[in-house]
N, CA and C of each residue as an Amber inpcrd file, in Angstrom:
protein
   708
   0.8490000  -1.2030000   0.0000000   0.0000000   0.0000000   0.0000000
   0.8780000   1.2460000   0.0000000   0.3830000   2.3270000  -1.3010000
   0.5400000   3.1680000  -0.8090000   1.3790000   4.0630000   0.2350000
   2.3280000   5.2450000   0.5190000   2.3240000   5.9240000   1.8060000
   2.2930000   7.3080000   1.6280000   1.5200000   7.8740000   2.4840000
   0.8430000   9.5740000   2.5760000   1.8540000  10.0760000   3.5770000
   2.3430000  11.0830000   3.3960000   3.3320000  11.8240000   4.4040000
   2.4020000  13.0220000   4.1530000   1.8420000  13.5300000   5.6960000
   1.0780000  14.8870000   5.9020000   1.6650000  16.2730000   6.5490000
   2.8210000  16.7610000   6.3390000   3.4330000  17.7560000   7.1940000
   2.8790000  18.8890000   7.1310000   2.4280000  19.5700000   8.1090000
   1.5700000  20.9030000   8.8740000   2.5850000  22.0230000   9.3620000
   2.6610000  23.2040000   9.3520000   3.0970000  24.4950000   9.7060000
   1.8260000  25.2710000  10.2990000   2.5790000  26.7400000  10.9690000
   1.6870000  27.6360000  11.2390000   0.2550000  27.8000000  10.9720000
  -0.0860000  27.7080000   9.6300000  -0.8890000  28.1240000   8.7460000
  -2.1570000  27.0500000   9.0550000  -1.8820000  26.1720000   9.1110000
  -2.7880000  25.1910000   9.6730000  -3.4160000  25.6280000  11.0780000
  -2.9400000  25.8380000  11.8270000  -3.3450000  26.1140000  13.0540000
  -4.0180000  28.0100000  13.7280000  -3.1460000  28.5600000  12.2390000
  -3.7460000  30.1470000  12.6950000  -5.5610000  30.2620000  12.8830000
  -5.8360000  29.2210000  12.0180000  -7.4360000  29.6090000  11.9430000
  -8.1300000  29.4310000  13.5220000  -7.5080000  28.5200000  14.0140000
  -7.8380000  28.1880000  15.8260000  -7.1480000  29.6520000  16.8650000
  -6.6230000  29.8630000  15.9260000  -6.3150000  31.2800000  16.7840000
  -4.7950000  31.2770000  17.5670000  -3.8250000  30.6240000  17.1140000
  -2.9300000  30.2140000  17.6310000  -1.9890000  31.1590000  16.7040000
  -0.8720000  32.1010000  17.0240000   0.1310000  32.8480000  16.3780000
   0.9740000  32.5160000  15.3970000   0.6290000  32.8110000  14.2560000
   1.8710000  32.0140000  13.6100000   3.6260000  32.5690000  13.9410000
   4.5110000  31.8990000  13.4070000   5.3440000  32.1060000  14.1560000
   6.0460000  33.4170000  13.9320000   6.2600000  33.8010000  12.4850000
   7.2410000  35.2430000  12.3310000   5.5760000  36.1480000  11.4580000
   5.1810000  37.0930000  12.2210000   4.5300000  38.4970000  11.5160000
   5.4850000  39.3430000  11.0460000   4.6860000  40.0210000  10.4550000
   5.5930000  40.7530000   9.2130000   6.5230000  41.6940000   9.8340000
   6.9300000  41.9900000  11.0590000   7.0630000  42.7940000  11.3900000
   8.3320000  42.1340000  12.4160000   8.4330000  40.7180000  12.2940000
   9.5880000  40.1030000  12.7450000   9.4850000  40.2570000  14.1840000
   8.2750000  40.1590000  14.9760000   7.9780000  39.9660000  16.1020000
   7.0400000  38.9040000  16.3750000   7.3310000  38.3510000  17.4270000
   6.6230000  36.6790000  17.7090000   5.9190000  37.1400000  19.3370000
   4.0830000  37.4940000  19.2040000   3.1990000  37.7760000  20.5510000
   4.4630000  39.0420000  21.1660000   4.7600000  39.9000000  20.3080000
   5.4690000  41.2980000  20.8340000   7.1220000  40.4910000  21.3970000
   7.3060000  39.8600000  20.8630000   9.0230000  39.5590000  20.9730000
  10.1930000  39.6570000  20.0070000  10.8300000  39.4840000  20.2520000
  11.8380000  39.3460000  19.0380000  11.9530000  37.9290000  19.2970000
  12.0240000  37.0510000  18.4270000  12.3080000  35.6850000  18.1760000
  13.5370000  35.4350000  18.3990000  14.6250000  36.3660000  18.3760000
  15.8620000  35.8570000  18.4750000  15.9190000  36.0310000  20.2210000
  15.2180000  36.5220000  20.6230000  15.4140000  36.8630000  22.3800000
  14.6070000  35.9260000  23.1350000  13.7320000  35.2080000  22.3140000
  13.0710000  33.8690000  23.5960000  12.8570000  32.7770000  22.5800000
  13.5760000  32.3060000  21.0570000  13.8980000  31.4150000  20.8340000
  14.6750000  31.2360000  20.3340000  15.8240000  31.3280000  20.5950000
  17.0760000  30.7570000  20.0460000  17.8840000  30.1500000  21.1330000
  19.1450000  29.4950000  20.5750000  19.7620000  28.5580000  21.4030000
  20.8040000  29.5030000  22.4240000  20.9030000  29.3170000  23.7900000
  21.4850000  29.7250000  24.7620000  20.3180000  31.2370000  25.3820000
  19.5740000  31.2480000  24.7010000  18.3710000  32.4010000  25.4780000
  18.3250000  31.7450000  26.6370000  17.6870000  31.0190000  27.5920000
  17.7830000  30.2500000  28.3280000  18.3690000  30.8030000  29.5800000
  20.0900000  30.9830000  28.7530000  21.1350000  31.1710000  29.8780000
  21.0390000  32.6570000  29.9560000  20.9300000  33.2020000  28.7310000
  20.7490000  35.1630000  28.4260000  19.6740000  35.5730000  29.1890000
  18.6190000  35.1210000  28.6430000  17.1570000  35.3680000  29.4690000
  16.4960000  34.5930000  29.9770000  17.0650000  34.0690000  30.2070000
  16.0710000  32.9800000  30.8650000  14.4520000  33.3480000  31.2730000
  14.3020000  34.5080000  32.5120000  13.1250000  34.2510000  33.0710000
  12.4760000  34.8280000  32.2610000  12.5070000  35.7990000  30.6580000
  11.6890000  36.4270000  30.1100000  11.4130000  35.2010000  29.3230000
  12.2040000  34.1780000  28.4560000  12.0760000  32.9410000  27.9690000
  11.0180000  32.1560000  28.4530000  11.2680000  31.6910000  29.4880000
  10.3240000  30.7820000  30.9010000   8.8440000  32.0250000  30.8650000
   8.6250000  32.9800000  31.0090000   7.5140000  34.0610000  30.8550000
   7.4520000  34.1020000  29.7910000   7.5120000  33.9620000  28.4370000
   7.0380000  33.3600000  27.3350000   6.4520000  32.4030000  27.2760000
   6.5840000  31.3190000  27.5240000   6.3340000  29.8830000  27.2210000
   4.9990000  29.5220000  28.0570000   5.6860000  30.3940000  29.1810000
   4.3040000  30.0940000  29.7410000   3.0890000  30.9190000  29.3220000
   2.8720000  31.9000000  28.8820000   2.0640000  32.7600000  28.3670000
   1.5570000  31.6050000  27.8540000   2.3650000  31.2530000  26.2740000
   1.6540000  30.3180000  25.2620000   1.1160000  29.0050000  25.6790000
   1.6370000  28.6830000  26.6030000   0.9580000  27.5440000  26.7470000
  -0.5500000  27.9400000  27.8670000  -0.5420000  29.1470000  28.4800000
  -1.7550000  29.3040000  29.1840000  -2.8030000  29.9640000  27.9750000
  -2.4340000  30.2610000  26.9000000  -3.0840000  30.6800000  25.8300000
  -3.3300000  29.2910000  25.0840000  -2.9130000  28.6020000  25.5690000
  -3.2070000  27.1160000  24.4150000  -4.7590000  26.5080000  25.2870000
  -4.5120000  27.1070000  26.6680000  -5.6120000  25.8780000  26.9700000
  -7.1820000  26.1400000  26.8100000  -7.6010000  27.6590000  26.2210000
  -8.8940000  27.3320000  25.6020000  -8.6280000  27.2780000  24.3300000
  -7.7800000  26.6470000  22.9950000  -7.9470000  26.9610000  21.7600000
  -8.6360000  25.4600000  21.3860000  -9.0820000  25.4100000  20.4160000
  -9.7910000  24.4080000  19.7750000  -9.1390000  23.9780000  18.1860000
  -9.2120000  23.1990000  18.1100000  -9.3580000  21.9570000  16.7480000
 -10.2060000  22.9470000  15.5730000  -9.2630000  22.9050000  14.4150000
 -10.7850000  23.1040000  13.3120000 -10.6570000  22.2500000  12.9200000
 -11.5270000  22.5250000  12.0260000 -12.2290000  21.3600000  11.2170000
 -10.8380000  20.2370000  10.3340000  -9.8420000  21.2130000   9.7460000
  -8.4370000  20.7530000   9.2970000  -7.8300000  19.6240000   9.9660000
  -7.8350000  20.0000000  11.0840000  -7.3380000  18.9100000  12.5970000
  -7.8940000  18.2400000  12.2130000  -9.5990000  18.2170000  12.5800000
 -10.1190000  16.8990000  12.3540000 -10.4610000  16.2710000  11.9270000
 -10.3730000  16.3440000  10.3380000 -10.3640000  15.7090000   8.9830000
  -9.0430000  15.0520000   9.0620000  -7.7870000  15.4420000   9.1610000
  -6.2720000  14.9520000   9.2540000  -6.9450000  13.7280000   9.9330000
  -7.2070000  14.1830000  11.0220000  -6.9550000  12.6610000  12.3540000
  -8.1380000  11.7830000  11.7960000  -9.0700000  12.0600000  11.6060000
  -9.9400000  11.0310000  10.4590000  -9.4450000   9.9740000   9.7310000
  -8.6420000  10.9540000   8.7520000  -7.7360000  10.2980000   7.8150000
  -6.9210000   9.5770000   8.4770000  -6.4580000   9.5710000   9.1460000
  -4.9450000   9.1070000  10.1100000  -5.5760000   7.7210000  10.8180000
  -6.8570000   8.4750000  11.4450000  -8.0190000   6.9450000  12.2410000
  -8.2240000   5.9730000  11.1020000  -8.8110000   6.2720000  10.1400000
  -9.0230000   5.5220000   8.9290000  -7.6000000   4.3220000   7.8000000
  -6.8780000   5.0460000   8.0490000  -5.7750000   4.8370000   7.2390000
  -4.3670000   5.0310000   8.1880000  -4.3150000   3.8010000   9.3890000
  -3.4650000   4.1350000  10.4340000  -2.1440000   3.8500000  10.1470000
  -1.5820000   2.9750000   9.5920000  -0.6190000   2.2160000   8.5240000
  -0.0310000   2.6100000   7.3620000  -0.9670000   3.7500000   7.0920000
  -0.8390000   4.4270000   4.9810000  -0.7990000   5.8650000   5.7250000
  -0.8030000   6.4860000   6.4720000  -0.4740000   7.5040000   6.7630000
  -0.3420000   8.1700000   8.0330000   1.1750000   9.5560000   7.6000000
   1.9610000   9.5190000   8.7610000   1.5350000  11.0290000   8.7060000
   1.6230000  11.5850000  10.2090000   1.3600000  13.1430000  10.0250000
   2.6390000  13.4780000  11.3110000   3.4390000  14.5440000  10.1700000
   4.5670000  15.2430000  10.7740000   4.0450000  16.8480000  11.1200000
   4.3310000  17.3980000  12.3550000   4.1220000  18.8220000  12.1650000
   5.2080000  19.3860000  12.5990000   5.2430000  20.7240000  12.0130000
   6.2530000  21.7660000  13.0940000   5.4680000  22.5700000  14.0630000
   4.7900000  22.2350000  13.9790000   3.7560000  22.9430000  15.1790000
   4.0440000  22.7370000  16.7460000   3.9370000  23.0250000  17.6520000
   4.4710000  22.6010000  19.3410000   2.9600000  22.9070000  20.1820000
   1.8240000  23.1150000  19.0210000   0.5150000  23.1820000  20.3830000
  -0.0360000  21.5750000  20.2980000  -0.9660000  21.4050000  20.8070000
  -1.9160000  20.1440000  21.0050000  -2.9170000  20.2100000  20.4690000
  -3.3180000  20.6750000  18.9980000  -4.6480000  21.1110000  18.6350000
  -4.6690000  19.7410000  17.6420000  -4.0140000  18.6990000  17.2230000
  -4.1490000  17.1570000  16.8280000  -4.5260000  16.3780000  18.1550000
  -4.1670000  16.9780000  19.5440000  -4.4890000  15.8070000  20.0520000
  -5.9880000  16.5230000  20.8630000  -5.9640000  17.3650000  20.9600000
  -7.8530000  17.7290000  21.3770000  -8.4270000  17.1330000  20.0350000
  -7.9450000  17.0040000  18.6340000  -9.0240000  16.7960000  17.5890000
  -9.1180000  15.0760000  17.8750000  -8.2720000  14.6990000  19.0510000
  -8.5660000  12.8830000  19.3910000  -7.3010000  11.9180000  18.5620000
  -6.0840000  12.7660000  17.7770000  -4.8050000  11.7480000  17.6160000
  -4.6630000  11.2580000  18.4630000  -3.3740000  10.1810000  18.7060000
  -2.8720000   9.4840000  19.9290000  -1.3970000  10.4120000  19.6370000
  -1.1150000  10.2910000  20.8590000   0.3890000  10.6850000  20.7180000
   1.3400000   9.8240000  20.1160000   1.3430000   8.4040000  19.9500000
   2.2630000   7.5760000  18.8160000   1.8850000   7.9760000  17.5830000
   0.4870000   8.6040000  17.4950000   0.3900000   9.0160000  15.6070000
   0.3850000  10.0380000  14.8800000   1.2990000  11.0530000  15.6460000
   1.7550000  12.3740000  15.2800000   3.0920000  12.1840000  15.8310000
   3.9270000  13.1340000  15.4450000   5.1580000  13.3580000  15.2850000
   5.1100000  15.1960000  15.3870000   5.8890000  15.4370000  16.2150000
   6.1070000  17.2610000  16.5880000   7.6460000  17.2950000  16.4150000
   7.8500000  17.7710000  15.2190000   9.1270000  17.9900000  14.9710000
  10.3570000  18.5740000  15.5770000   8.7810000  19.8200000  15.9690000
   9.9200000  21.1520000  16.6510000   9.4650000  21.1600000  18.3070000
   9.2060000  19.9880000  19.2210000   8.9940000  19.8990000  19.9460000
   7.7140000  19.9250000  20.2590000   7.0920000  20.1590000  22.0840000
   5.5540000  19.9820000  22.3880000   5.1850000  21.3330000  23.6390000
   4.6710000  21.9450000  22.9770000   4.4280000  23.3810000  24.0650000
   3.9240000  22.8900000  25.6630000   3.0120000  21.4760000  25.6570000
   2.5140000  21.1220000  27.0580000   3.5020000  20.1610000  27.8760000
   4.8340000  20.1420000  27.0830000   5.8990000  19.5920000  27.8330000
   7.4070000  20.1550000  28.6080000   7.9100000  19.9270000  29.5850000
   8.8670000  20.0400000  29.8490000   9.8250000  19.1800000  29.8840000
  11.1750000  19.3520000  29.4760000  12.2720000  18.7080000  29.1230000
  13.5060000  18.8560000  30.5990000  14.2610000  18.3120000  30.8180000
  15.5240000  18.4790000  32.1700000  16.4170000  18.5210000  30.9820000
  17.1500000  19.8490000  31.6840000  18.2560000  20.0080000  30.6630000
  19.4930000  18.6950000  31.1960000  19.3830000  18.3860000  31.9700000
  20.5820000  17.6050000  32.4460000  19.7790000  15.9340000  32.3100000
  19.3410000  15.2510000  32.5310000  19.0900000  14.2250000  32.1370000
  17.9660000  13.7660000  30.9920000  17.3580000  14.7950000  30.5680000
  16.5730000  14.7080000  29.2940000  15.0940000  14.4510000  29.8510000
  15.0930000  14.0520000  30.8230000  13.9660000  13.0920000  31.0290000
  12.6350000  14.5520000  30.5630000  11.3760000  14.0320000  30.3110000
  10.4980000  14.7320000  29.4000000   8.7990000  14.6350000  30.4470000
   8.4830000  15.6780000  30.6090000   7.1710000  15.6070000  31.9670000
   5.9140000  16.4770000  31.3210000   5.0900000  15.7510000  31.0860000
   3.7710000  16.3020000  30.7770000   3.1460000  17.1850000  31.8080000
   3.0380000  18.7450000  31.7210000   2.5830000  18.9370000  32.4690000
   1.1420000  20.4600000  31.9070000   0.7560000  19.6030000  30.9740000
  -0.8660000  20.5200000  30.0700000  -0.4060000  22.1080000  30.0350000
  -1.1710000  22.9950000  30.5770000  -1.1540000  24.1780000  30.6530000
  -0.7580000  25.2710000  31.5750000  -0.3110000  24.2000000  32.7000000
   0.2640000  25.2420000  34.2850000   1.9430000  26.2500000  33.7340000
   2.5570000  26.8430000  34.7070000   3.2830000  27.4920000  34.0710000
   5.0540000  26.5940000  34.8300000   5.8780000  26.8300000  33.9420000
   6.3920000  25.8280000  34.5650000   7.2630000  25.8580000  36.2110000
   6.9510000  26.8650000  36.3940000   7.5930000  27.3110000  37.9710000
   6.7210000  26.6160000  39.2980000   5.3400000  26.2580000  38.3270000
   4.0570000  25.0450000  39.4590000   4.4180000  24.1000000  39.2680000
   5.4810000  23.2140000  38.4820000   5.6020000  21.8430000  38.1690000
   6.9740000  21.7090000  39.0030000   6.7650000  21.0130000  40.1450000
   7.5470000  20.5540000  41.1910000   8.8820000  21.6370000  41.6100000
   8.1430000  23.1370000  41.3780000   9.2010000  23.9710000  41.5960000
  10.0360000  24.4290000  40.5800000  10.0670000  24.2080000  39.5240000
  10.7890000  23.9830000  38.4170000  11.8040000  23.2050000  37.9560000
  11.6800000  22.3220000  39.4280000  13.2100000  21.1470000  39.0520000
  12.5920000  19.7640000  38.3660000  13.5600000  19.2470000  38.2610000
  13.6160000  17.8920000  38.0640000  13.2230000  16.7310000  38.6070000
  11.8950000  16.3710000  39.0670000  11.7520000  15.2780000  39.9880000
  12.7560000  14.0960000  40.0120000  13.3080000  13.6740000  38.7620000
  14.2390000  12.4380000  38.7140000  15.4090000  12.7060000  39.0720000
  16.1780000  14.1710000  38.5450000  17.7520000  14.1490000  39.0250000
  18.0920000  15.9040000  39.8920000  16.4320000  16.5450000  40.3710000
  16.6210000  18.0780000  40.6060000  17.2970000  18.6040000  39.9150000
  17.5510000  18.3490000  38.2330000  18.0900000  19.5580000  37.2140000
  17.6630000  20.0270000  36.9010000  17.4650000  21.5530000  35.9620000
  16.9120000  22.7320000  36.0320000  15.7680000  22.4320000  34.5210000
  14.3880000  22.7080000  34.5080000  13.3480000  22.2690000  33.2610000
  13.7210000  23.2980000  32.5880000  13.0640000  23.3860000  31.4870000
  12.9920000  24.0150000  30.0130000  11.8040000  23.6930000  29.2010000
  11.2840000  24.2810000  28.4920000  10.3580000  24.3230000  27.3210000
  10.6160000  23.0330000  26.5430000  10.2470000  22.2630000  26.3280000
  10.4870000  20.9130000  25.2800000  10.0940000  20.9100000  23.7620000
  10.8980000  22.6000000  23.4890000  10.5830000  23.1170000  22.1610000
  12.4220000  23.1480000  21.6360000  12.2360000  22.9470000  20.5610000
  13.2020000  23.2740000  19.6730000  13.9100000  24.5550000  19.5020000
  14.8380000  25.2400000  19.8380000  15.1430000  26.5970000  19.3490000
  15.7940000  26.6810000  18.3750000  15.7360000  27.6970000  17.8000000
  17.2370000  28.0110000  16.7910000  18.0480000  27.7830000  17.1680000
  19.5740000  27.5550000  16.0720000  20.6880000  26.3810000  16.9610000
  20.6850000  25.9400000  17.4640000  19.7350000  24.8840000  17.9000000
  19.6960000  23.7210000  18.3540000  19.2500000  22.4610000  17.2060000
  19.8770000  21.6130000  17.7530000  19.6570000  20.6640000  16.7810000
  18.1290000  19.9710000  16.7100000  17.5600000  19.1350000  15.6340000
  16.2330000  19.0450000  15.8810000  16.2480000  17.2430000  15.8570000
  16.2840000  16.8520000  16.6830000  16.7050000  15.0290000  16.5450000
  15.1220000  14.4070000  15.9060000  14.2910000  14.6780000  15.3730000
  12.9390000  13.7260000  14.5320000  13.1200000  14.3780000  13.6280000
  14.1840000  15.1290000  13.1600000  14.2620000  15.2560000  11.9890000
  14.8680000  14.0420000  11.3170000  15.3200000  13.0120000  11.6030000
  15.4860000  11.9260000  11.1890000  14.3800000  10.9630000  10.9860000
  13.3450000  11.2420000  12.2310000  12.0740000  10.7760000  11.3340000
  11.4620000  11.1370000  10.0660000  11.5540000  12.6230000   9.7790000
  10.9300000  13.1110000   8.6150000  11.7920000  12.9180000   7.6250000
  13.0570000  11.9130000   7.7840000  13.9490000  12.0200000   6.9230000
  13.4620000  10.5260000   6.2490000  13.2090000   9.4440000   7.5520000
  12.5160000   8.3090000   6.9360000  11.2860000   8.1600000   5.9340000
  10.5850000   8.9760000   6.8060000   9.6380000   8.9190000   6.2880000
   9.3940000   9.3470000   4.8630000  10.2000000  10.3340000   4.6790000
  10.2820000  10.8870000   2.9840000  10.9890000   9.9570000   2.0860000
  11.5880000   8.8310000   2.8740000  12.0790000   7.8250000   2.2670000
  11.2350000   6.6680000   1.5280000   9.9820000   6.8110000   2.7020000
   8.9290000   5.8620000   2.0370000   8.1120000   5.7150000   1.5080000
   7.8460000   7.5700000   1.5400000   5.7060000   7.9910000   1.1390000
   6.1450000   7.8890000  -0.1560000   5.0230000   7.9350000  -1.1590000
   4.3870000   8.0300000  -2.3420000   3.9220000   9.1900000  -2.5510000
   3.2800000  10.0900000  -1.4900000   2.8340000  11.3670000  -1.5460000
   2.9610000  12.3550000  -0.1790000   3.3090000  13.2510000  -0.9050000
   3.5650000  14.3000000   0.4420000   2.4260000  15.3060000   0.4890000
   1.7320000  15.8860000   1.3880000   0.9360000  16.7310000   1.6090000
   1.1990000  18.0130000   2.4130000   1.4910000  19.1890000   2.1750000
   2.1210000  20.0600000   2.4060000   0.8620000  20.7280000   3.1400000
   0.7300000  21.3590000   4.4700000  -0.5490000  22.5370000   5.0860000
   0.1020000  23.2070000   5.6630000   0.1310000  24.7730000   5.5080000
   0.4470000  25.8600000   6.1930000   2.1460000  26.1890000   6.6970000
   2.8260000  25.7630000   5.5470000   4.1680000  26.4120000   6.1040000
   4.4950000  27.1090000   4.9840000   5.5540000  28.3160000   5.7480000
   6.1560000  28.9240000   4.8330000   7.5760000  28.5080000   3.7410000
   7.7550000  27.1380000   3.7080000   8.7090000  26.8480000   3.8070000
  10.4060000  27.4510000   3.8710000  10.2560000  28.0670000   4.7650000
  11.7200000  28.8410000   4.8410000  12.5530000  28.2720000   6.1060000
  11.4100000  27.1180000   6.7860000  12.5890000  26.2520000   8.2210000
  12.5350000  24.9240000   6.7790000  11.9410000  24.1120000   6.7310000
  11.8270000  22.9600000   5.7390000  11.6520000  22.9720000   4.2780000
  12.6990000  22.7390000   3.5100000  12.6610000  22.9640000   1.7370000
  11.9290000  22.0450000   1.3650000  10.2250000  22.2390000   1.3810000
   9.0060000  21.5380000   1.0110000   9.2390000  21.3730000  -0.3810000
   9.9140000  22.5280000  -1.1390000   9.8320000  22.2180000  -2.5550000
  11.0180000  20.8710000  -2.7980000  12.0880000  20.6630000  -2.4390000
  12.8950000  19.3480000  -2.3440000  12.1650000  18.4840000  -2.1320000
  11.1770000  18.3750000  -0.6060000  10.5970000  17.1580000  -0.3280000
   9.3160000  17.0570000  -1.6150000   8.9530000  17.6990000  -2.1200000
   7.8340000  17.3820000  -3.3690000   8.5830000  16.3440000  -4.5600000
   9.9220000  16.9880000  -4.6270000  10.8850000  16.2120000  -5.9300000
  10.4600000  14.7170000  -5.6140000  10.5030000  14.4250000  -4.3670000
  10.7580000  13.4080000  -4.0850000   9.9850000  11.8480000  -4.1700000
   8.4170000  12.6270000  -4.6080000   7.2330000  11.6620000  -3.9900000
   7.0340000  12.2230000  -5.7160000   6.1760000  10.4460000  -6.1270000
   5.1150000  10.6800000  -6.7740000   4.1490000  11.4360000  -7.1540000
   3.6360000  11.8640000  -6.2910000   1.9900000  13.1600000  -6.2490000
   2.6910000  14.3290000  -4.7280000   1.9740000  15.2610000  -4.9630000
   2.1370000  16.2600000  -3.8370000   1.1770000  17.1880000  -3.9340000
   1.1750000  17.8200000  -2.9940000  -0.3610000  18.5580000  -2.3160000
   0.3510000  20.1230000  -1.8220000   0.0580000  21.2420000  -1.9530000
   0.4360000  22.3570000  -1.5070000  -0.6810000  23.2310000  -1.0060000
  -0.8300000  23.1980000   0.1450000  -1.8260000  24.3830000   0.6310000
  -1.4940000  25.2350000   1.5430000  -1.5290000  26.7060000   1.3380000
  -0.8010000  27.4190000   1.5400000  -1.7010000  28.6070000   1.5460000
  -2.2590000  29.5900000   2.1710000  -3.0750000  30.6260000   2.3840000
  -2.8410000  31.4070000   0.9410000  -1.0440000  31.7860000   0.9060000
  -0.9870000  32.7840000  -0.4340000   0.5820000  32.2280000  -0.8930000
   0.8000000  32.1970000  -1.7400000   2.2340000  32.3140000  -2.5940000
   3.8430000  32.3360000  -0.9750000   4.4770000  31.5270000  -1.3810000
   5.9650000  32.0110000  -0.1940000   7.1930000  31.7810000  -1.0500000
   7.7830000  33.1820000  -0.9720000   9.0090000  32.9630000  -1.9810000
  10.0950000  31.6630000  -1.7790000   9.5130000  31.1100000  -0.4090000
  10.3390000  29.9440000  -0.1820000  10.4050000  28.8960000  -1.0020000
   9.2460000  28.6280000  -1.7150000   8.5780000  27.6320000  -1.9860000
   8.2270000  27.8620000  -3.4150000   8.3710000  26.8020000  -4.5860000
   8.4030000  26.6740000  -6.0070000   7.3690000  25.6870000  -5.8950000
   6.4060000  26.1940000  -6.2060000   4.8590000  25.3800000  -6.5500000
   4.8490000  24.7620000  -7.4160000   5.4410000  25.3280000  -8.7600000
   5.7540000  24.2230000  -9.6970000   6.0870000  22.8650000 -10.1020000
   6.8920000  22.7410000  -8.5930000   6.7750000  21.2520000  -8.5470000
   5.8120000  20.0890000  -7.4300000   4.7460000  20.6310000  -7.4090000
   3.6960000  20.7920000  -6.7760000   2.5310000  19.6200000  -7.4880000
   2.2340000  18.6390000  -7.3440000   1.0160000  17.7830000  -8.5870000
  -0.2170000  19.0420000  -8.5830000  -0.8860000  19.1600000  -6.8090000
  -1.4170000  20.2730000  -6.7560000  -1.5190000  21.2200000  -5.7530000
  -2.2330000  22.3680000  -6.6540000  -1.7730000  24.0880000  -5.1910000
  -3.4460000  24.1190000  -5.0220000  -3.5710000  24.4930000  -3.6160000
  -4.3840000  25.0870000  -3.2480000  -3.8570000  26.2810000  -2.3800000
  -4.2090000  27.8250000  -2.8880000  -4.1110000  29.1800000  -1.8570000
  -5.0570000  29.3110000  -1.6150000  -5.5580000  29.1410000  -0.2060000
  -7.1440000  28.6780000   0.7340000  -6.6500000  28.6810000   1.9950000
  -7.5620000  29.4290000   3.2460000  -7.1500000  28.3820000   3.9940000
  -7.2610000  27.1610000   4.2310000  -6.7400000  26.8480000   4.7260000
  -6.9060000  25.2560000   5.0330000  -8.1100000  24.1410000   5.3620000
  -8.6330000  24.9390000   6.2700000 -10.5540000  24.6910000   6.4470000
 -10.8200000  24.2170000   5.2760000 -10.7090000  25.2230000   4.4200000
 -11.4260000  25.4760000   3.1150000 -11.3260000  24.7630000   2.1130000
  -9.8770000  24.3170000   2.3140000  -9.0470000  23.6110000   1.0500000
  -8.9980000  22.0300000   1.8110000  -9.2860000  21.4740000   2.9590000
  -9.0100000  20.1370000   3.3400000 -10.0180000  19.5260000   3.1400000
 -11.1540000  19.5980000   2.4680000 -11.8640000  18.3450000   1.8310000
 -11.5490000  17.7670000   0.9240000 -11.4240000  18.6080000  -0.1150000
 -10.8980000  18.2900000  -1.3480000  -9.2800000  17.8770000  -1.3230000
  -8.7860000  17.9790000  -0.3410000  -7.6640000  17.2560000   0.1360000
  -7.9100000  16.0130000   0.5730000  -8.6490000  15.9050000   1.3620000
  -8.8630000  14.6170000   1.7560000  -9.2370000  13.3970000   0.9170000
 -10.1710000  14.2340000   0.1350000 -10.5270000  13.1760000  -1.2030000
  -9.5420000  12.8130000  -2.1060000  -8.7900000  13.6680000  -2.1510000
  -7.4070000  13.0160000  -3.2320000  -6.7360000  12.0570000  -2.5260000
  -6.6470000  12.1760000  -1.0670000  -5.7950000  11.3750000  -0.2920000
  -6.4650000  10.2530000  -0.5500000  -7.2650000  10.2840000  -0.3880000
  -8.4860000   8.6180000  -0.1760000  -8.3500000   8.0280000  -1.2440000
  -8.3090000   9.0570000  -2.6990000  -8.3740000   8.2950000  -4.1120000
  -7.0940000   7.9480000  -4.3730000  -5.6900000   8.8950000  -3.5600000
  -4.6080000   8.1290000  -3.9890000  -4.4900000   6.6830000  -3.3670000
  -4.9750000   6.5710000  -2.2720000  -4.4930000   5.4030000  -1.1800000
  -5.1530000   4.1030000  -2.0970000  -6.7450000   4.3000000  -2.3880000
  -7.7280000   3.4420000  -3.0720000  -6.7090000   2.2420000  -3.9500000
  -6.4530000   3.6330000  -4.9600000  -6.3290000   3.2230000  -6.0100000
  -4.7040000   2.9190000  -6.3070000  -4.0670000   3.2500000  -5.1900000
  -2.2680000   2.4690000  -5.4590000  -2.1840000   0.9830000  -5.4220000
């Protein structure tokens, strides 16, 4: 059978009301991106970093699923084996739409998690801020937590998943990135059929090599996504 590779960006998730990541104006919820995500902020700023994160994640806990989410996880319920869904996304709006956590993949990390910088170990802790989660230490070794997000310069370790996985699909399905972190137009070379949906045009990104474009949002444009998915899977 068949394999569907589904990778998601920003754009997918703005319609739930969630920030995408760079506005035009090169500020991220009134920050500079280089001052609460990049690698060693942490040690620079720490507590404005840590007062970030937590903002977003206390802003995550009324957002909701659209309809996008829950057509994906449909597809994903339906076709658990034939298709894989990668995001760069770090909220939980796949797993309120009812994914499991083995059937998504968060590339760039998980906004409702904390990470120990010193033994790795990884602690679910939803929407509290992280200075309520056992003080901010480490229950296993008292080393100091962190955001269990990806920063700039830092390395991104499931990027070796998305590396497999482009090894195996048949079709890639592109929703809501700009591609300027991931060269979507490379990963299209790669697959049989490909899918581009994308609100408007990104100089990142060469549509041309695209089977097909939809500029929609995503809502709008994921039925008729879905149906190609179904007719590619059918009929391989």
């Amino acid at each position: 059978m068949a394999k569907v590779l589904i990778l998601s960006g920003a754009g997918l998730s703005a319609e739930s009301g969630i920030s995408t990541f760079r506005e035009a104006d090169g500020l991220w919820e009134k920050h500079r991106v280089e001052d609460v995500c990049s690698a060693g902020c942490l040690d620079t700023n720490g507590e404005a970093t840590r007062a970030f994160y937590d903002a977003r994640r206390t802003d995550l806990k009324d957002k909701k699923p659209n309809h996008a989410h829950k057509v994906l996880v449909e597809l994903k319920q339906k076709y658990p084996q034939e298709i894989s869904i990668l995001t760069q996304n770090i909220d939980d709006l796949f797993e309120k739409a009812g994914i499991k956590p083995q059937e998504i993949v968060h590339l760039h990390g998980f906004l409702p998690q904390l990470r120990c910088r010193e033994c790795e170990e990884i602690y679910e802790i939803a929407y509290v801020k992280q200075a309520e989660f056992n003080h901010g230490a480490c229950p296993k070794c008292f080393g100091e937590l962190r955001p269990n997000i990806v920063f700039f310069g830092e390395s991104a370790p499931l990027y070796e998943k998305l590396t497999s996985e482009l090894n195996e699909c048949d079709m890639i399905v592109v929703i809501g990135t700009s591609g300027n972190v991931l060269d979507v137009t490379y990963f299209a070379q790669l697959c049989d059929y490909s899918i581009l949906n994308n609100l408007e045009p990104s100089s990142a990104i060469d549509d041309k090599y695209f089977t097909k474009v939809y500029y929609a949002k995503a809502t709008e444009a994921i039925d008729t996504i879905a149906e190609l998915i179904e007719e590619f899977l059918e009929n391989a």
